[in-house]
N, CA, C, O and CB atoms as a CASP TS submission, in Angstrom:
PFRMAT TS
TARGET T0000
AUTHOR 0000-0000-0000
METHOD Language model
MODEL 1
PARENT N/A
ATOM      1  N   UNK     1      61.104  -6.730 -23.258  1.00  0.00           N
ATOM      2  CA  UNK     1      60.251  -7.718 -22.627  1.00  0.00           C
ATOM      3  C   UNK     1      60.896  -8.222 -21.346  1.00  0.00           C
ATOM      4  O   UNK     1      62.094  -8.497 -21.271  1.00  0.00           O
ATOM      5  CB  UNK     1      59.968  -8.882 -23.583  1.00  0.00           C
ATOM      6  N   UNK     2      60.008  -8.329 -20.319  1.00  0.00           N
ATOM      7  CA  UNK     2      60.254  -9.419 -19.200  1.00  0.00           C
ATOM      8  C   UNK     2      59.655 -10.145 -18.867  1.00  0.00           C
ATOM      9  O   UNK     2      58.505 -10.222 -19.299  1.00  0.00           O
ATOM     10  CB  UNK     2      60.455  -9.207 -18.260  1.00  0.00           C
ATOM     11  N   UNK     3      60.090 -10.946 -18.028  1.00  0.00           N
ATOM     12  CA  UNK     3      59.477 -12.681 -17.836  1.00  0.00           C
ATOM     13  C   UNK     3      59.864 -12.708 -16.413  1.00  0.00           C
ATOM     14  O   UNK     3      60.927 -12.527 -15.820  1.00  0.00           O
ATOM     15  CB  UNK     3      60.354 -14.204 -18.897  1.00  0.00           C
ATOM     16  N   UNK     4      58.484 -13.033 -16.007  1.00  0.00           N
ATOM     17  CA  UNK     4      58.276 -13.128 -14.096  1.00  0.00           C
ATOM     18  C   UNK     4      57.879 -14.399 -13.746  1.00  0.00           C
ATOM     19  O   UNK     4      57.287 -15.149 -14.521  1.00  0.00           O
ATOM     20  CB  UNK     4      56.976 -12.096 -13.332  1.00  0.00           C
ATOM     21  N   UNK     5      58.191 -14.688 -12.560  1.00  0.00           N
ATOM     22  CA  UNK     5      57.292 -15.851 -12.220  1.00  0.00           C
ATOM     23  C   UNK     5      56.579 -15.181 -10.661  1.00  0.00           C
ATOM     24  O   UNK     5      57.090 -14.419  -9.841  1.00  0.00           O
ATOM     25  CB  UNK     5      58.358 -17.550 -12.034  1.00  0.00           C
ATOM     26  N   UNK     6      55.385 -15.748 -10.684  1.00  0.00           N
ATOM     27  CA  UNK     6      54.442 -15.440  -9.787  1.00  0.00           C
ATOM     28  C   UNK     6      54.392 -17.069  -9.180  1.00  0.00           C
ATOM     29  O   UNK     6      54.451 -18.167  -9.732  1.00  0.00           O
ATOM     30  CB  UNK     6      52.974 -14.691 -10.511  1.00  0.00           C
ATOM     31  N   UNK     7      54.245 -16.602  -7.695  1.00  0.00           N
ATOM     32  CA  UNK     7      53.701 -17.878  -6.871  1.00  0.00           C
ATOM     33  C   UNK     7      52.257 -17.539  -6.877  1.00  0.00           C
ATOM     34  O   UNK     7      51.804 -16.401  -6.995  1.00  0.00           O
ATOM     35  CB  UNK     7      54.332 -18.091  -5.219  1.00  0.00           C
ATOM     36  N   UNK     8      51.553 -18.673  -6.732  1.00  0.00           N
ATOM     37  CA  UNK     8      50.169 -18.412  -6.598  1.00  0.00           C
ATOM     38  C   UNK     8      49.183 -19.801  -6.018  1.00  0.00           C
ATOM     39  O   UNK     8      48.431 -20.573  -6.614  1.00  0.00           O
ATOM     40  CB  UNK     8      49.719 -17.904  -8.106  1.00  0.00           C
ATOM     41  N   UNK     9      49.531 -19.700  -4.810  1.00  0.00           N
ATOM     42  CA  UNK     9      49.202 -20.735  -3.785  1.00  0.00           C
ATOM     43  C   UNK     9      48.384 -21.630  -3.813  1.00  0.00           C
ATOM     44  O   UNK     9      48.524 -22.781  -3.399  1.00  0.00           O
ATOM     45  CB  UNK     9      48.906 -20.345  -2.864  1.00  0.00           C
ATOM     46  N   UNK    10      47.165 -20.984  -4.477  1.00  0.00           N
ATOM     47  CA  UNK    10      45.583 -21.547  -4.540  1.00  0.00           C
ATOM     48  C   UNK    10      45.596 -22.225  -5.337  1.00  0.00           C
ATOM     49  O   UNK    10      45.204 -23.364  -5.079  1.00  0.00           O
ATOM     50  CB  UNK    10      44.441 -20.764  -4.774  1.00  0.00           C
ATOM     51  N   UNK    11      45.978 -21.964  -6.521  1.00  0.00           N
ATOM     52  CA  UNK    11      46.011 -22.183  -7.946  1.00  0.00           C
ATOM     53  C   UNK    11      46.692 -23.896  -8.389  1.00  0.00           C
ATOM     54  O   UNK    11      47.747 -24.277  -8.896  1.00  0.00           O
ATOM     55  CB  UNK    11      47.027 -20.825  -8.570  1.00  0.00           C
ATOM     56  N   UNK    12      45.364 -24.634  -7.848  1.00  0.00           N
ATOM     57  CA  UNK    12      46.116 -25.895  -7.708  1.00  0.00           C
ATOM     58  C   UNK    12      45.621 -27.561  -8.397  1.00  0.00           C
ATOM     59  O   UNK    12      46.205 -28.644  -8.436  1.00  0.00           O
ATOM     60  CB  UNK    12      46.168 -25.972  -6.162  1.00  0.00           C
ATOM     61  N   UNK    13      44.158 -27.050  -8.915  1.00  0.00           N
ATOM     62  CA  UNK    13      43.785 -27.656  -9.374  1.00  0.00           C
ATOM     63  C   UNK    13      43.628 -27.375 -11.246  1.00  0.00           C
ATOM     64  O   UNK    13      43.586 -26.166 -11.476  1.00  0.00           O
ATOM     65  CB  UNK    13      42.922 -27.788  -8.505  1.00  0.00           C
ATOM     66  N   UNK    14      43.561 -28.033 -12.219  1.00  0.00           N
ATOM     67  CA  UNK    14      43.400 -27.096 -13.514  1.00  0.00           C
ATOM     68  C   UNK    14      42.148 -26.638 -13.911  1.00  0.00           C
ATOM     69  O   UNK    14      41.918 -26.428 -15.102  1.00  0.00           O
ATOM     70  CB  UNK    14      43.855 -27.720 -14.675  1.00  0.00           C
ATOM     71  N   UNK    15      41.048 -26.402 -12.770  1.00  0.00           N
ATOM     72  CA  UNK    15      40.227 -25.895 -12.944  1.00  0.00           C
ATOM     73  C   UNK    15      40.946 -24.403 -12.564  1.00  0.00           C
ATOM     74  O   UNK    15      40.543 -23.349 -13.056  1.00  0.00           O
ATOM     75  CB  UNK    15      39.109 -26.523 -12.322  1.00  0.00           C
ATOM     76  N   UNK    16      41.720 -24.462 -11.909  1.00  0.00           N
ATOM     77  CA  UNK    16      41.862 -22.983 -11.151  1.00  0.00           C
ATOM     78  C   UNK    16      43.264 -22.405 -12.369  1.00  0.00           C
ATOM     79  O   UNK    16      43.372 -21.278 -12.853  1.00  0.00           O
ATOM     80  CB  UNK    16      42.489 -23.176  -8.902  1.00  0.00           C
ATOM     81  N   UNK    17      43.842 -23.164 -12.512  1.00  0.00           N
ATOM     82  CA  UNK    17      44.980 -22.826 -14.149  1.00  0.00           C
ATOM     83  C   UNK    17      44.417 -22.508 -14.940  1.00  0.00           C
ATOM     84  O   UNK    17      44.950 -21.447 -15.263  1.00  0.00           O
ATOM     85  CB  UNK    17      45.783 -23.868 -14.972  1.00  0.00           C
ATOM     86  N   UNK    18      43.379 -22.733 -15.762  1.00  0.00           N
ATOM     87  CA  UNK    18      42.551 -22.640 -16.377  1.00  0.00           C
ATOM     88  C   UNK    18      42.049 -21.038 -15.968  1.00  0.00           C
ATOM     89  O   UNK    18      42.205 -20.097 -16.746  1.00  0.00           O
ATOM     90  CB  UNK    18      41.755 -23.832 -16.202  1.00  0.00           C
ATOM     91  N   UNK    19      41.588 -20.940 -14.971  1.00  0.00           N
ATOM     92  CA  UNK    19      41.036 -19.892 -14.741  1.00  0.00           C
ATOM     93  C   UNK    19      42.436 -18.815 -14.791  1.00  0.00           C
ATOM     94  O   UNK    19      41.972 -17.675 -14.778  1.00  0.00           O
ATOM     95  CB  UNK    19      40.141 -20.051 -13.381  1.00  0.00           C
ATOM     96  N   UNK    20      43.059 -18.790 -14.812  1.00  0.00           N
ATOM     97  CA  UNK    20      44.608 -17.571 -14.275  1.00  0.00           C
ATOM     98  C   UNK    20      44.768 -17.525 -15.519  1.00  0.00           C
ATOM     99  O   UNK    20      44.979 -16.400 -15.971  1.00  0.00           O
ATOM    100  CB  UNK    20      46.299 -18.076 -13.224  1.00  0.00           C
ATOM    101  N   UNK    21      44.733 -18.586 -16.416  1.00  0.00           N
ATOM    102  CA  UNK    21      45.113 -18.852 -17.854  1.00  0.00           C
ATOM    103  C   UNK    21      44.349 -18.003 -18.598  1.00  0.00           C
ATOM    104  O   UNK    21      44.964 -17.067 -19.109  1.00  0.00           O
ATOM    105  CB  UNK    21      44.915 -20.268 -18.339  1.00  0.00           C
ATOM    106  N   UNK    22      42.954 -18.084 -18.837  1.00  0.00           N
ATOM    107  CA  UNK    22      42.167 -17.303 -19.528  1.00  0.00           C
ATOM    108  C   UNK    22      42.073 -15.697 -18.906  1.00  0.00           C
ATOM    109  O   UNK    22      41.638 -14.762 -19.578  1.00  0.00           O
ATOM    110  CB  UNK    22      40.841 -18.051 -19.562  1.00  0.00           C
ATOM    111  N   UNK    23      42.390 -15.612 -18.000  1.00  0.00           N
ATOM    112  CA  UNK    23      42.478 -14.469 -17.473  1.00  0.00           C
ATOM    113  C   UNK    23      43.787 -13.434 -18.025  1.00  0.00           C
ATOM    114  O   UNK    23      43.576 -12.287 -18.418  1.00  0.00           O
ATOM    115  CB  UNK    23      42.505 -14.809 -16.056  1.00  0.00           C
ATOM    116  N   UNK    24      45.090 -14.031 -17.979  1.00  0.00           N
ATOM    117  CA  UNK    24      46.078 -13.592 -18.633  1.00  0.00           C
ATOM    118  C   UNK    24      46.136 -13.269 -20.121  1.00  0.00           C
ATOM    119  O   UNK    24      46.786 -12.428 -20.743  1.00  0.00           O
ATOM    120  CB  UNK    24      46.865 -14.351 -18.371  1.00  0.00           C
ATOM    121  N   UNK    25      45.154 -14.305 -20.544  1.00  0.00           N
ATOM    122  CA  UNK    25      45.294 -14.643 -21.967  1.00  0.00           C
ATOM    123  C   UNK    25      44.327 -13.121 -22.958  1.00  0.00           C
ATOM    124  O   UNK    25      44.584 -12.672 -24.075  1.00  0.00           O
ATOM    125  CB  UNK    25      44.440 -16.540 -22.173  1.00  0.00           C
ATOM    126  N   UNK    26      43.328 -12.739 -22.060  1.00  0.00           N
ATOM    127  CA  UNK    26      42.577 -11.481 -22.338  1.00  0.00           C
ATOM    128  C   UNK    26      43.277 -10.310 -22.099  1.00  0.00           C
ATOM    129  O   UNK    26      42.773  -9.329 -22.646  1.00  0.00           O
ATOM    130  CB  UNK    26      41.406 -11.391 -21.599  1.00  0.00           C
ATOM    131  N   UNK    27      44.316 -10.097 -21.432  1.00  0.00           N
ATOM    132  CA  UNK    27      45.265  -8.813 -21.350  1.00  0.00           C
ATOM    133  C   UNK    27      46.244  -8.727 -22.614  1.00  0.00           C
ATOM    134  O   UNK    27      46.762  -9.497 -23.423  1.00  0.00           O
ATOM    135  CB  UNK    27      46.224  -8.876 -19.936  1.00  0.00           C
ATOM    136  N   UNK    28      46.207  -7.339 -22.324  1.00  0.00           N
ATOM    137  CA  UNK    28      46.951  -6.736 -23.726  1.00  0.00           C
ATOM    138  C   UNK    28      48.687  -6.704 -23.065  1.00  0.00           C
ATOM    139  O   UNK    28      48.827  -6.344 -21.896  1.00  0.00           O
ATOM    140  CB  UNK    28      46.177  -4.705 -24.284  1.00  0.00           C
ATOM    141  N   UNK    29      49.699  -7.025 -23.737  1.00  0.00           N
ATOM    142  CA  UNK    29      50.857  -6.818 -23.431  1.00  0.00           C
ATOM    143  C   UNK    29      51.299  -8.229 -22.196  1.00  0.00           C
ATOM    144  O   UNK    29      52.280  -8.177 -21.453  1.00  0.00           O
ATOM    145  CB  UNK    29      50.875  -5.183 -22.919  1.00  0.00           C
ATOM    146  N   UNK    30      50.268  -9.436 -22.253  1.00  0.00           N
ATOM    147  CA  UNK    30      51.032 -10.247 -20.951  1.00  0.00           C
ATOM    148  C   UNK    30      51.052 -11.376 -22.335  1.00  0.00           C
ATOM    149  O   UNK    30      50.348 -11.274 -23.339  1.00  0.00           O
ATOM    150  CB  UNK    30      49.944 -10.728 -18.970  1.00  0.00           C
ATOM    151  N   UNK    31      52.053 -12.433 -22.050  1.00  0.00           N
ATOM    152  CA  UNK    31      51.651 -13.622 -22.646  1.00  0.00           C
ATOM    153  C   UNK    31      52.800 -14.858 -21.593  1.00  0.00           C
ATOM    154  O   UNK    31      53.984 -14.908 -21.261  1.00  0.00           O
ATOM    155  CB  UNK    31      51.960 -13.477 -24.639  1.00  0.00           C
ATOM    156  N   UNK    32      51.432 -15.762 -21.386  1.00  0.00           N
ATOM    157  CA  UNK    32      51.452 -16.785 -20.409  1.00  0.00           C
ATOM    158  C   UNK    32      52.938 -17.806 -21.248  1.00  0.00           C
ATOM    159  O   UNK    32      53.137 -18.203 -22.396  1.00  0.00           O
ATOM    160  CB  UNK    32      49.580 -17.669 -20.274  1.00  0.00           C
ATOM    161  N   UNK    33      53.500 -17.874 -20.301  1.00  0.00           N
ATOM    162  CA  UNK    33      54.305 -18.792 -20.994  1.00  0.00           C
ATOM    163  C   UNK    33      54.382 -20.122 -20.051  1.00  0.00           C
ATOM    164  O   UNK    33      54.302 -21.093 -20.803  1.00  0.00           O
ATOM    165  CB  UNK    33      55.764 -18.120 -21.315  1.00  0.00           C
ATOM    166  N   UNK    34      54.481 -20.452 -18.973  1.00  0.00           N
ATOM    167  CA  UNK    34      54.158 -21.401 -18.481  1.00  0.00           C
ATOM    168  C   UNK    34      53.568 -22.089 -17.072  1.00  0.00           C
ATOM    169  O   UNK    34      54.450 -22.523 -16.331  1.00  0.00           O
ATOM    170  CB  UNK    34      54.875 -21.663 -18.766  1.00  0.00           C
ATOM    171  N   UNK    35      52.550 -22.203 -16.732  1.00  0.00           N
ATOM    172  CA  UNK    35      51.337 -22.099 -15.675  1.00  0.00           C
ATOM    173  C   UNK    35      51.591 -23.876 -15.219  1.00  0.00           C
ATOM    174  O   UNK    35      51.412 -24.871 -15.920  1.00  0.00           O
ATOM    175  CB  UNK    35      49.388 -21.559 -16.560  1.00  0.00           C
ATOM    176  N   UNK    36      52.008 -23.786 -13.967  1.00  0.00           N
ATOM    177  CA  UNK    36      51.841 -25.460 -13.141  1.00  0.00           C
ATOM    178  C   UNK    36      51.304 -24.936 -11.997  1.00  0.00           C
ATOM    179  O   UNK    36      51.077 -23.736 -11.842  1.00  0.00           O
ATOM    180  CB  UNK    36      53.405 -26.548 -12.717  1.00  0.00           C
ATOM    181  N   UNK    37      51.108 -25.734 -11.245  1.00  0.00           N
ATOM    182  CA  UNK    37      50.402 -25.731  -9.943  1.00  0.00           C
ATOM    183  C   UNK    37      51.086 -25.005  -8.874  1.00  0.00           C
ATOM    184  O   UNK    37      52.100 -25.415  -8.309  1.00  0.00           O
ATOM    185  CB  UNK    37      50.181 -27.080  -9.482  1.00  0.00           C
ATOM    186  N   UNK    38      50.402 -23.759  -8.591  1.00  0.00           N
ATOM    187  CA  UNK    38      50.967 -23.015  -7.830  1.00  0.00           C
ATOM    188  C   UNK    38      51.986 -21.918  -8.450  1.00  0.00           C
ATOM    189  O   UNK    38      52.710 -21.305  -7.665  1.00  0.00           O
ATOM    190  CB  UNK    38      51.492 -23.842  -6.982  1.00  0.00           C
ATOM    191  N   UNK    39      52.056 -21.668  -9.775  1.00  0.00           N
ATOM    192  CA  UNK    39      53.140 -20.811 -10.526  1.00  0.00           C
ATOM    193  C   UNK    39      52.704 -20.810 -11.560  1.00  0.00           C
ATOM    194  O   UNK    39      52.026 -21.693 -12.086  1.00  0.00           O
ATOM    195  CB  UNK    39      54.507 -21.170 -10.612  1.00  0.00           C
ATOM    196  N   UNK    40      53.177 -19.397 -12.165  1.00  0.00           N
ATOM    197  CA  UNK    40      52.975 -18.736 -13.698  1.00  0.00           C
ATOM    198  C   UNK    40      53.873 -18.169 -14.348  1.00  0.00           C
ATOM    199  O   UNK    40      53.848 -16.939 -14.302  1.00  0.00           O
ATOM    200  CB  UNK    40      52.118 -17.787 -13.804  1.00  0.00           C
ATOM    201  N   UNK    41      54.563 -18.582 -14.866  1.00  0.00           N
ATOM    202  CA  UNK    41      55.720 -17.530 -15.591  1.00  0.00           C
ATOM    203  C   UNK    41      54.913 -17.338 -16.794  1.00  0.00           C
ATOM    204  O   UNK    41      54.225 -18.107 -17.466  1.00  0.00           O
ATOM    205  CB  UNK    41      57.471 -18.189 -15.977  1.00  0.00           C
ATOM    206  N   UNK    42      55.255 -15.807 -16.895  1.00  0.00           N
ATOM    207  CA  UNK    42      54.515 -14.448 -17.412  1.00  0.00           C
ATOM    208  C   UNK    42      55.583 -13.538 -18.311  1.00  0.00           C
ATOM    209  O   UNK    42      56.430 -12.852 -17.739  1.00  0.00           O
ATOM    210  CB  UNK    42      53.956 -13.458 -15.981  1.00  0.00           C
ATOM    211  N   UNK    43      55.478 -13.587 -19.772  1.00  0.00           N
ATOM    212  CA  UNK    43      56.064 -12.554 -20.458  1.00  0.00           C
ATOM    213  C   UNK    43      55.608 -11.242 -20.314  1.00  0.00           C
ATOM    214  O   UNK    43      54.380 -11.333 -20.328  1.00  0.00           O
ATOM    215  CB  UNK    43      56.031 -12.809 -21.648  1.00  0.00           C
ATOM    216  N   UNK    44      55.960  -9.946 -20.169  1.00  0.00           N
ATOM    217  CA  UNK    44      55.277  -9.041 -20.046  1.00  0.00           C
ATOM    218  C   UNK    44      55.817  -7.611 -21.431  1.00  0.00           C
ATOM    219  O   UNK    44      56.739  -6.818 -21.241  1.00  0.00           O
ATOM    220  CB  UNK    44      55.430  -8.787 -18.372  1.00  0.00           C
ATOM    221  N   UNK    45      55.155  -7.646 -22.392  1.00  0.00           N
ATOM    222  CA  UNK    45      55.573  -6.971 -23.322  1.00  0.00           C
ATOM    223  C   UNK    45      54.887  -5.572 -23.195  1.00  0.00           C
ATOM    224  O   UNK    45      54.396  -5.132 -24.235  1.00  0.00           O
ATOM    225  CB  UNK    45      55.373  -7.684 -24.529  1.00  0.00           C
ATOM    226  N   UNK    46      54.795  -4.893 -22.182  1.00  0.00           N
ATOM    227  CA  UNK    46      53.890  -3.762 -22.098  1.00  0.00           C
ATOM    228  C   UNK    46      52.786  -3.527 -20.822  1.00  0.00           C
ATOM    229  O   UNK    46      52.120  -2.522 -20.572  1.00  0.00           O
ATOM    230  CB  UNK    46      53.143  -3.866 -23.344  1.00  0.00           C
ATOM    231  N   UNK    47      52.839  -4.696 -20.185  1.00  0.00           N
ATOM    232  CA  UNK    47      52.285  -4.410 -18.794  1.00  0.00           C
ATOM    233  C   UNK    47      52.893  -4.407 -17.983  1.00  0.00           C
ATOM    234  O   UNK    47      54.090  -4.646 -18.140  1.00  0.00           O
ATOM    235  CB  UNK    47      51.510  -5.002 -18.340  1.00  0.00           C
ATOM    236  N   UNK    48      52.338  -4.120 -16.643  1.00  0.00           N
ATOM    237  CA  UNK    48      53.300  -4.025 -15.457  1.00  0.00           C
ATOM    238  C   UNK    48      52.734  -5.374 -14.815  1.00  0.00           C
ATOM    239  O   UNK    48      51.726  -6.035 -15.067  1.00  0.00           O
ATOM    240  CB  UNK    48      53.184  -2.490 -14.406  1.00  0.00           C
ATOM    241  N   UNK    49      54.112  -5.582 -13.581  1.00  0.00           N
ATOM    242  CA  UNK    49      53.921  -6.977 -12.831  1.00  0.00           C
ATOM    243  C   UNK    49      52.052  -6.290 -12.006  1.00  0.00           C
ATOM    244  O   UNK    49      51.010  -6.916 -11.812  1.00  0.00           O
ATOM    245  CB  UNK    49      55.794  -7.415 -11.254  1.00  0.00           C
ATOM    246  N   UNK    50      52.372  -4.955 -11.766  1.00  0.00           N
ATOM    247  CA  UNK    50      51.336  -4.701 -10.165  1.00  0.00           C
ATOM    248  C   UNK    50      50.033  -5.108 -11.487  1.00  0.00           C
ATOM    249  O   UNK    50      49.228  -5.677 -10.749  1.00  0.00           O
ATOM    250  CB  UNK    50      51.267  -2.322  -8.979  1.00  0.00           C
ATOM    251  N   UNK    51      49.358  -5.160 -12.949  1.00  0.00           N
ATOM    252  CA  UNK    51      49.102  -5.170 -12.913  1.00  0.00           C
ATOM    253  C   UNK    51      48.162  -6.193 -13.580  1.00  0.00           C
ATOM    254  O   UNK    51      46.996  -6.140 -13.971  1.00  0.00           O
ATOM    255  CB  UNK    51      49.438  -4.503 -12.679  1.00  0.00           C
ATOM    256  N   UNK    52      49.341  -7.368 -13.554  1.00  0.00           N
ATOM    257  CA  UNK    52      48.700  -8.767 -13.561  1.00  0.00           C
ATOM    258  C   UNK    52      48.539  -8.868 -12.099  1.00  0.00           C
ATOM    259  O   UNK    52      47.464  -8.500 -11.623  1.00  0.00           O
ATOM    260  CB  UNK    52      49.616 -10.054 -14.261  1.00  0.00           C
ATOM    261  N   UNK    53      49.173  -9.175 -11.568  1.00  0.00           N
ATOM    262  CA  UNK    53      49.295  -9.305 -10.566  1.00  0.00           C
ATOM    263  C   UNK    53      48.067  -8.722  -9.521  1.00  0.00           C
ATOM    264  O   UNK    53      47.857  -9.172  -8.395  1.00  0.00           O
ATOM    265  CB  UNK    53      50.448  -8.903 -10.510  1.00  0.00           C
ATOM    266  N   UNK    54      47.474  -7.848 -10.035  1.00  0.00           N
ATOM    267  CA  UNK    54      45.901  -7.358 -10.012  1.00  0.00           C
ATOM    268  C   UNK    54      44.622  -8.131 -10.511  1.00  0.00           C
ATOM    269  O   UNK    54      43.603  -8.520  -9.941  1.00  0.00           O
ATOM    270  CB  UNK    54      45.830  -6.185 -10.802  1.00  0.00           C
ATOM    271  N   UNK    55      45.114  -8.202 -11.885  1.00  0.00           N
ATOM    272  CA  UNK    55      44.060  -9.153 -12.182  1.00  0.00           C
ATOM    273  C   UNK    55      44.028 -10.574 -11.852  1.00  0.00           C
ATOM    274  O   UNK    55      42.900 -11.067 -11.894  1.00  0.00           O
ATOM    275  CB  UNK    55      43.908  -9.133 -13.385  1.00  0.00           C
ATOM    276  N   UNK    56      45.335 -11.639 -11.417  1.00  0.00           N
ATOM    277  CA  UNK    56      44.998 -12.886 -10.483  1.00  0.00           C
ATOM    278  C   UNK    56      44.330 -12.434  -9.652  1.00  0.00           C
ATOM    279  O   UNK    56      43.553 -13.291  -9.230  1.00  0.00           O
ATOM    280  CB  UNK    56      46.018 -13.639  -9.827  1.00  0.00           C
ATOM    281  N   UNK    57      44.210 -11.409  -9.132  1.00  0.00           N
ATOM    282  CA  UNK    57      44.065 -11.403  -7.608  1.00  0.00           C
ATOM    283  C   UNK    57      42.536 -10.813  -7.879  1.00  0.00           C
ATOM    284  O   UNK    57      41.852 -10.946  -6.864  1.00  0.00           O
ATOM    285  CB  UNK    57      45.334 -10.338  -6.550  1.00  0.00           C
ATOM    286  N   UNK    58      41.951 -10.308  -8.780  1.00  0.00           N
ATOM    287  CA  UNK    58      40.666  -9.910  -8.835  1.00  0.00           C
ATOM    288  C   UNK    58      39.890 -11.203  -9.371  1.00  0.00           C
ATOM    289  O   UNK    58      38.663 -11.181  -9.471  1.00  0.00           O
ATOM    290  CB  UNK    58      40.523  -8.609  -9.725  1.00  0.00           C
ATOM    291  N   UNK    59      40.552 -12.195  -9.672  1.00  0.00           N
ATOM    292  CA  UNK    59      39.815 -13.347 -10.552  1.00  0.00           C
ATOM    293  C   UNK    59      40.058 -14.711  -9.272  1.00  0.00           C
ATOM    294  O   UNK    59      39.983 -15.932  -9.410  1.00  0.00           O
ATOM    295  CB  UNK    59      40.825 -13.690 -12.493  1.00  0.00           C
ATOM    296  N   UNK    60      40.362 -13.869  -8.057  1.00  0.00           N
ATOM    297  CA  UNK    60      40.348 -14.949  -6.871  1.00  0.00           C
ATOM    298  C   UNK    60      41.880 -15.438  -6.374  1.00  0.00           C
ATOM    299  O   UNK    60      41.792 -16.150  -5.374  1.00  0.00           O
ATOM    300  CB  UNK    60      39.486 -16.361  -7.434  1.00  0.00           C
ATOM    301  N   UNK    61      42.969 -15.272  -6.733  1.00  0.00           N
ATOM    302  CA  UNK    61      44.014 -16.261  -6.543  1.00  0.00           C
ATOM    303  C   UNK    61      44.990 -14.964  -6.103  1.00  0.00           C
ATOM    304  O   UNK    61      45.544 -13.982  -6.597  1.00  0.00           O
ATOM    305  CB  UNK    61      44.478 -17.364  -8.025  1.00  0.00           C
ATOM    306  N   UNK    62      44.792 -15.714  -4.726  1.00  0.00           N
ATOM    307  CA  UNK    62      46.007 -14.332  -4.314  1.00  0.00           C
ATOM    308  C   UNK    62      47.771 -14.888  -4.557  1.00  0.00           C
ATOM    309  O   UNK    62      48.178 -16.030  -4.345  1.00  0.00           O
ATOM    310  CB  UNK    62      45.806 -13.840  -2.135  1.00  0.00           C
ATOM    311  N   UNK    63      48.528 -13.802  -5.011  1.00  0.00           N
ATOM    312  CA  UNK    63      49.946 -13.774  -5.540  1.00  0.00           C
ATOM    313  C   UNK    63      50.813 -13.565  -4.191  1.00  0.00           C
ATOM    314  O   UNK    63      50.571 -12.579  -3.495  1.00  0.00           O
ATOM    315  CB  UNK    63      50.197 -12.489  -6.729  1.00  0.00           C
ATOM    316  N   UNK    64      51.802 -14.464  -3.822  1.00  0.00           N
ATOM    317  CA  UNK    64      52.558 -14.523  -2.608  1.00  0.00           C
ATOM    318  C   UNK    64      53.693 -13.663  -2.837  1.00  0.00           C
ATOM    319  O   UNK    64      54.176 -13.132  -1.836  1.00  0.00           O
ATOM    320  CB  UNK    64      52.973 -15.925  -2.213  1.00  0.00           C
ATOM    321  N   UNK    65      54.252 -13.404  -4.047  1.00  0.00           N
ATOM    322  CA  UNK    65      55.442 -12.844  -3.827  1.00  0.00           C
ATOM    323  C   UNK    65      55.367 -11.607  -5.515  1.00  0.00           C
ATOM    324  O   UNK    65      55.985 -11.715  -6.574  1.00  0.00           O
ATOM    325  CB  UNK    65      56.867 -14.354  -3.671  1.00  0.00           C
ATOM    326  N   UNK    66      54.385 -10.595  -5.080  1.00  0.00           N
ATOM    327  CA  UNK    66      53.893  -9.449  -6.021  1.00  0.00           C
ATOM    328  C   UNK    66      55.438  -8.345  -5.621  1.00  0.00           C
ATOM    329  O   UNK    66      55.557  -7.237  -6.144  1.00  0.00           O
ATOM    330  CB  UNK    66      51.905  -8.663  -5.423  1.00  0.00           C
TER
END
């Protein structure tokens, strides 16, 4: 397992956490471990970073440092 943290600029209100949240939470192999404003640290037991890091970014919230 690894554990990333993603910046994620937009992501600033908990309407928009919320949204990154449920989004992570439907992938196979990620589990959210802790989401504040502007950041996500991300367990990854079987996915890759490119491809969370895909799905923030398809669910609106672009990732500063992928």
């Amino acid at each position: 397992m690894e554990t990333i943290t993603l910046t994620i600029p937009t992501m600033k209100s908990p309407h928009c956490m919320m949204v990154v949240s449920n989004t992570l939470k439907d992938m196979t192999g990620v589990s959210l471990k802790k989401v504040t404003p502007g950041e996500a640290q991300i367990e990854l037991s079987g996915a890759t970073r490119d491809l969370v890091v895909e799905a923030i970014e398809k669910a609106g919230y672009p990732v500063t440092n992928k």
